[in-house]
C-alpha positions in Angstrom: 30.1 -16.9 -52.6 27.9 -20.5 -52.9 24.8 -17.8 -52.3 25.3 -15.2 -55.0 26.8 -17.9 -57.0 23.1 -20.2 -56.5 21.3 -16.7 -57.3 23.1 -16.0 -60.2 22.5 -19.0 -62.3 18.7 -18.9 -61.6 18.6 -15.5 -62.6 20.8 -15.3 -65.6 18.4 -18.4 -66.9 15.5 -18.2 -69.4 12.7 -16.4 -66.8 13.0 -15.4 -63.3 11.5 -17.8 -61.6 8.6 -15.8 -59.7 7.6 -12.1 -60.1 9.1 -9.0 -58.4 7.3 -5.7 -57.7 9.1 -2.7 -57.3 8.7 1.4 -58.4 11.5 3.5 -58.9 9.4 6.2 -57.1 9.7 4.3 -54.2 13.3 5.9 -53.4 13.1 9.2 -54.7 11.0 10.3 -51.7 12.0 13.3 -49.6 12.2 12.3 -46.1 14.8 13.9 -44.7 17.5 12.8 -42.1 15.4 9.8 -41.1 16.1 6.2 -39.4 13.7 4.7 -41.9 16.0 4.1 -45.0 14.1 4.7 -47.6 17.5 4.0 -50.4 17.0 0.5 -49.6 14.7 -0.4 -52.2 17.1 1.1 -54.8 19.7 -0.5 -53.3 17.9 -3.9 -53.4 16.8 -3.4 -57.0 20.2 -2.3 -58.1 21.6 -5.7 -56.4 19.0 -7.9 -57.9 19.9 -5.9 -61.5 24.2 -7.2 -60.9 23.0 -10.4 -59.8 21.7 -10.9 -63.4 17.3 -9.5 -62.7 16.5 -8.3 -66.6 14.0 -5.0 -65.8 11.2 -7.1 -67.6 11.6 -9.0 -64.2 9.8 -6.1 -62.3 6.4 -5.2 -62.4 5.4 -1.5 -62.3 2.7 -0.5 -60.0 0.3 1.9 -59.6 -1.1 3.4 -57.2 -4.3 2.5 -55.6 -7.6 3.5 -56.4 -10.0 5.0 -53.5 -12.1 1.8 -53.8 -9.1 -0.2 -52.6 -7.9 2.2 -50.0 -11.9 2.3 -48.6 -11.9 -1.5 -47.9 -9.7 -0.7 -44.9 -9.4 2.8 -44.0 -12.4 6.0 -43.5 -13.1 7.7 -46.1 -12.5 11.1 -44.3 -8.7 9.8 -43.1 -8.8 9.3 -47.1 -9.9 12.8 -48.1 -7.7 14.3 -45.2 -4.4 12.8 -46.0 -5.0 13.6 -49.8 -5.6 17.6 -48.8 -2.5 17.6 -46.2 -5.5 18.0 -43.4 -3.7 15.7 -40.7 -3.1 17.7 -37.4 -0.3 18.2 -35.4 -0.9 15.4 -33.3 -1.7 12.6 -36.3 2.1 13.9 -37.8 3.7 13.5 -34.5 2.6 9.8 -33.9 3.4 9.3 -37.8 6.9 9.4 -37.0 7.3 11.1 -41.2 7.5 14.1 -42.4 4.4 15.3 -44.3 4.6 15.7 -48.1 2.0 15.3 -51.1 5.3 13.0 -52.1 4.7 11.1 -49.5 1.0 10.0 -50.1 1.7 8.9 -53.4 4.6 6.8 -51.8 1.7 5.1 -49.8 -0.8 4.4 -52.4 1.8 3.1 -54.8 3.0 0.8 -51.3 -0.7 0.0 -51.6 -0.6 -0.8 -55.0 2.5 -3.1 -55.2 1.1 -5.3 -52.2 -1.9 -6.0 -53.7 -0.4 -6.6 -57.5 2.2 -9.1 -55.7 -1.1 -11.1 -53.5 -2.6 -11.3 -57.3 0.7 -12.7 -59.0 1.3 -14.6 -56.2 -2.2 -16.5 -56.3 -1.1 -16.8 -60.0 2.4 -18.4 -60.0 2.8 -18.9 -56.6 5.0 -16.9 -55.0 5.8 -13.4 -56.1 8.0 -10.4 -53.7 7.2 -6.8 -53.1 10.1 -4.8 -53.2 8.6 -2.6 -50.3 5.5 -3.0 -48.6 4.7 -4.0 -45.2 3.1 -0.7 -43.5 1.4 -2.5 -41.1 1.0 0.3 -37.9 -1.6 2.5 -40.5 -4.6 2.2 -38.7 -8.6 2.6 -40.6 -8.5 6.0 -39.4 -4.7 7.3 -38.8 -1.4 6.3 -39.5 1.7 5.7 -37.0 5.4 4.9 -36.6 6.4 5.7 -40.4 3.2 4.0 -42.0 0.3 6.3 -43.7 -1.9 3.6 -45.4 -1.9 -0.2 -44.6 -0.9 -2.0 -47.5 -1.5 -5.5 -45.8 -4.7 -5.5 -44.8 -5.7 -3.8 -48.1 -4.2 -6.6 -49.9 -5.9 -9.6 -47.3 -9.3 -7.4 -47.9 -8.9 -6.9 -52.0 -8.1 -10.4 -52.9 -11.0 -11.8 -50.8 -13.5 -9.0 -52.1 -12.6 -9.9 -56.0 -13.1 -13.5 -54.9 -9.9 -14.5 -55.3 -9.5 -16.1 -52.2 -11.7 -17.0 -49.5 -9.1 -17.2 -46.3 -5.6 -15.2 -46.0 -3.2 -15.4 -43.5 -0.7 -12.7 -42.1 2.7 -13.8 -41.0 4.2 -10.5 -39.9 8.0 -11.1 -38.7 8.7 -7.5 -38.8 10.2 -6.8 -35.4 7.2 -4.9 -34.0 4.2 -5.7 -33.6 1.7 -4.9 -36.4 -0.7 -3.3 -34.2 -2.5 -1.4 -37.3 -3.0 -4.6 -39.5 -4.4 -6.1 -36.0 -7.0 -4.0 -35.2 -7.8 -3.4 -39.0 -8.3 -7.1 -39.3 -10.0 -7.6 -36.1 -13.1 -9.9 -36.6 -12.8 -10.8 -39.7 -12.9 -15.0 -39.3 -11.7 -14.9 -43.1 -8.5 -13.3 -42.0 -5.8 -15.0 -39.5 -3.3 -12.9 -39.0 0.0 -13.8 -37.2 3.0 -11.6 -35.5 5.8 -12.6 -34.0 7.8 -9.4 -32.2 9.5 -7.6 -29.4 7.4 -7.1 -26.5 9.1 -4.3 -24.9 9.4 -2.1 -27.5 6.6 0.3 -29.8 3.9 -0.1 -30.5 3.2 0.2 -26.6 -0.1 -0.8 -26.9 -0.8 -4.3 -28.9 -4.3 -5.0 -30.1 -4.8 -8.8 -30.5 -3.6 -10.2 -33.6 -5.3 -13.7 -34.2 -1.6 -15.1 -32.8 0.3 -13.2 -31.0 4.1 -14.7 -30.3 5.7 -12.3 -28.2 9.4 -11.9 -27.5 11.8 -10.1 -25.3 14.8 -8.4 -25.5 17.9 -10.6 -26.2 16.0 -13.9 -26.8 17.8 -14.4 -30.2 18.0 -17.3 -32.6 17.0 -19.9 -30.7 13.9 -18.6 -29.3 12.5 -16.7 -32.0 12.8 -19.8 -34.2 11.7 -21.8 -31.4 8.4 -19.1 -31.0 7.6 -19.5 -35.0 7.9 -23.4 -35.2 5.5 -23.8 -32.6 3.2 -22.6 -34.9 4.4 -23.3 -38.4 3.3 -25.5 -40.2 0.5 -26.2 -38.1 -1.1 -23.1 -38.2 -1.2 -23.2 -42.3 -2.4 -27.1 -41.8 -5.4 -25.8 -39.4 -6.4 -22.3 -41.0 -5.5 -23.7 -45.0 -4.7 -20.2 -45.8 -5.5 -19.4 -49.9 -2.9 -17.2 -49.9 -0.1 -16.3 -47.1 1.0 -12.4 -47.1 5.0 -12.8 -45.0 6.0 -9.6 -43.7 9.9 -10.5 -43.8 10.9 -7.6 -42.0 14.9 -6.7 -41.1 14.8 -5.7 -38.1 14.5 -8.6 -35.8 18.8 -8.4 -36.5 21.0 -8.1 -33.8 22.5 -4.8 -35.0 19.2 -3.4 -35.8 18.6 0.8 -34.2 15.7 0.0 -33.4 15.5 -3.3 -31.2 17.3 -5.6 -29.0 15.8 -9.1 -30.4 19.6 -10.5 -31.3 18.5 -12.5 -34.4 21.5 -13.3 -37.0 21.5 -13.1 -40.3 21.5 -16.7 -40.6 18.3 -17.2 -37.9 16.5 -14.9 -40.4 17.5 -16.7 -43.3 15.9 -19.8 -41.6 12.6 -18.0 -40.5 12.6 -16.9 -44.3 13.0 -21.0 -45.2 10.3 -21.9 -42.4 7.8 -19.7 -43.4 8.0 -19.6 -47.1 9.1 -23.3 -47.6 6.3 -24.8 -45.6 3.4 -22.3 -47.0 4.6 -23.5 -51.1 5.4 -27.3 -49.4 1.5 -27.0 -48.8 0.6 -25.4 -52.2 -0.1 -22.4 -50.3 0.9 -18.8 -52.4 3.2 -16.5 -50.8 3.4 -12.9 -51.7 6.6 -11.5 -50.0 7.1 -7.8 -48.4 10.3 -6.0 -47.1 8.5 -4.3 -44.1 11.4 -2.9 -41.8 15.0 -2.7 -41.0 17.0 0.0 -39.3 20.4 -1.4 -39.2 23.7 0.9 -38.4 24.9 -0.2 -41.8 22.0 0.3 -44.3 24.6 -2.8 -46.4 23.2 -5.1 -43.7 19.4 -4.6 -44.2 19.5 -4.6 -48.3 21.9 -8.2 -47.6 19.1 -9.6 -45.4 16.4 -8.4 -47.8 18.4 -9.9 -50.8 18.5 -13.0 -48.4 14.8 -13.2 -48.7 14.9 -13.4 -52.1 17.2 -15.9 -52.2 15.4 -17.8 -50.1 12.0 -17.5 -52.0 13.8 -18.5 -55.4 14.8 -21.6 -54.0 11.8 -22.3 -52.8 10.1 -21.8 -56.0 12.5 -24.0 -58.1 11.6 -26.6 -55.5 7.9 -26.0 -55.1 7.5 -24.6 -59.1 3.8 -25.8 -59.8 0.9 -23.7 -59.3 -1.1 -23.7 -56.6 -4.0 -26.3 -56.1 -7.3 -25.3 -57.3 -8.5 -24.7 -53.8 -6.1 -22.2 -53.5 -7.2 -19.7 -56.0 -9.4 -18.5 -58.7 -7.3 -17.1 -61.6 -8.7 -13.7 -62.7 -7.1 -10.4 -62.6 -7.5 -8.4 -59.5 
């Protein structure tokens, strides 16, 4: 009760204390029987709404225009994915079922990661309510993601010269093999993932940090794996703005993995990374990214977690970021 109860009175007061992003479109997408919940993120917003979140809380966005797409991926994957032109074998490594529905689902994912970077870099800290695509590829998409909204976001912010280095810190469970090789070569761009080894993506391109894990290494280990790096990556690298993939599924009753991680071990990775990015006066713009667990009440609980986490942080860490950090204009 202490957590909902500490929740509660920061969000019944004057202002939420950062900014959320979130579309209702995001749940009313067909896609069939599917392990990838997609009710989550009303499930999440509807939480955040009892916990005392006024709707002026939530930013709307919209979806992303070509330009944005084209900083990341071809402009024929573009034009293809807009006419339903994907083949067999592109829908097959997708993992999702095909629908026009479905496009719009990923520019809007688009949309709402690169709105959060920019409020983030303007308060702070902000949260995506969805986001975190990160297998999309330039030129395909794979294992539920069409478009990469992460590296789109780590590309627009630096293009628009809002920031000059960002950092990826993906703690989805799988590797983000997309954002990786989208990313590669780009000495602006340090991008971080911490994962399952034995499980998809099978092949891994580099990430600039690789931290792999295996199968039943739980809590002690995977926090272990990220303190060995953070703070001192964030020290090293000074990041303008950090994009934290604060995926589900490293859980221990997750479908999809074996990593063993507890509710409370994800709570602290939430604390390490977030805590010691704002400790810095580093901005932190906050995704879902995945989580497949049996009971769908156990991913929104570790999502809302997250944002627990973050608006602690914030009321902690309230100021703005340091002028080296960013250059306020609108995206």
């Amino acid at each position: 009760m202490g957590d909902l109860y500490d929740l509660f009175k920061v969000l019944v007061g004057k202002r939420f204390p950062f900014q959320l992003v979130f579309s209702n479109e995001y749940w009313m997408i067909e896609s069939g029987k599917h392990v990838f919940p997609i009710q989550k993120y009303r499930l999440v917003y509807e939480n955040l709404l009892a916990m005392g979140a006024k709707k002026e809380n939530f930013l709307r966005p919209r979806p992303a225009p070509d330009e944005d797409v084209l900083l990341v991926h071809s402009e024929r994957y573009l034009k293809r994915i807009k006419t339903g032109g994907l083949s067999q074998t592109e829908l097959k490594v997708l993992e999702i079922r095909y629908s026009p529905e479905i496009v719009r689902f990923a520019l809007l994912s688009v949309g709402g990661t690169v709105l959060a970077a920019r409020k983030a870099l303007e308060s702070g800290l902000a949260v995506h309510i969805g986001g975190g695509f990160h297998h999309a590829f330039p030129d395909h998409g794979e294992g539920f993601c069409l478009l990469n909204d992460i590296a789109v976001a780590a590309r627009k912010v630096i293009a628009a010269g809002l920031a000059e280095r960002v950092m990826v810190v993906d703690c989805d469970l799988h590797q983000g093999n997309g954002t990786a090789a989208a990313l590669s070569g780009r000495p602006e761009i340090f991008t971080l993932s911490i994962h399952q080894m034995d499980i998809y993506p099978h092949e891994k391109p580099l990430s600039t940090l690789d931290i792999g894990l295996w199968a039943g290494d739980g809590d002690a280990k995977y926090l272990a794996g990220l303190r060995a790096h953070i703070p001192k990556v964030y020290r090293e690298f000074r990041p303008h703005l950090v994009i934290y993939l604060a995926g589900a599924d490293p859980y221990e009753k997750d479908q999809l993995g074996g990593l063993a991680v507890t509710k409370a071990g994800l709570k602290e990775r939430d604390k390490l990374v977030i805590e010691s990015a704002r400790r810095l006066g580093i901005p932190v713009a906050v995704v879902l990214a995945g989580g497949y667990a049996l009971d769908i009440k156990d991913t929104v609980d570790i999502h809302l977690n997250t944002v627990r986490i973050a608006q602690r942080v914030q009321r902690i860490y309230p100021a703005p970021p340091s002028p080296l950090a960013a250059v306020h204009r609108p995206v």
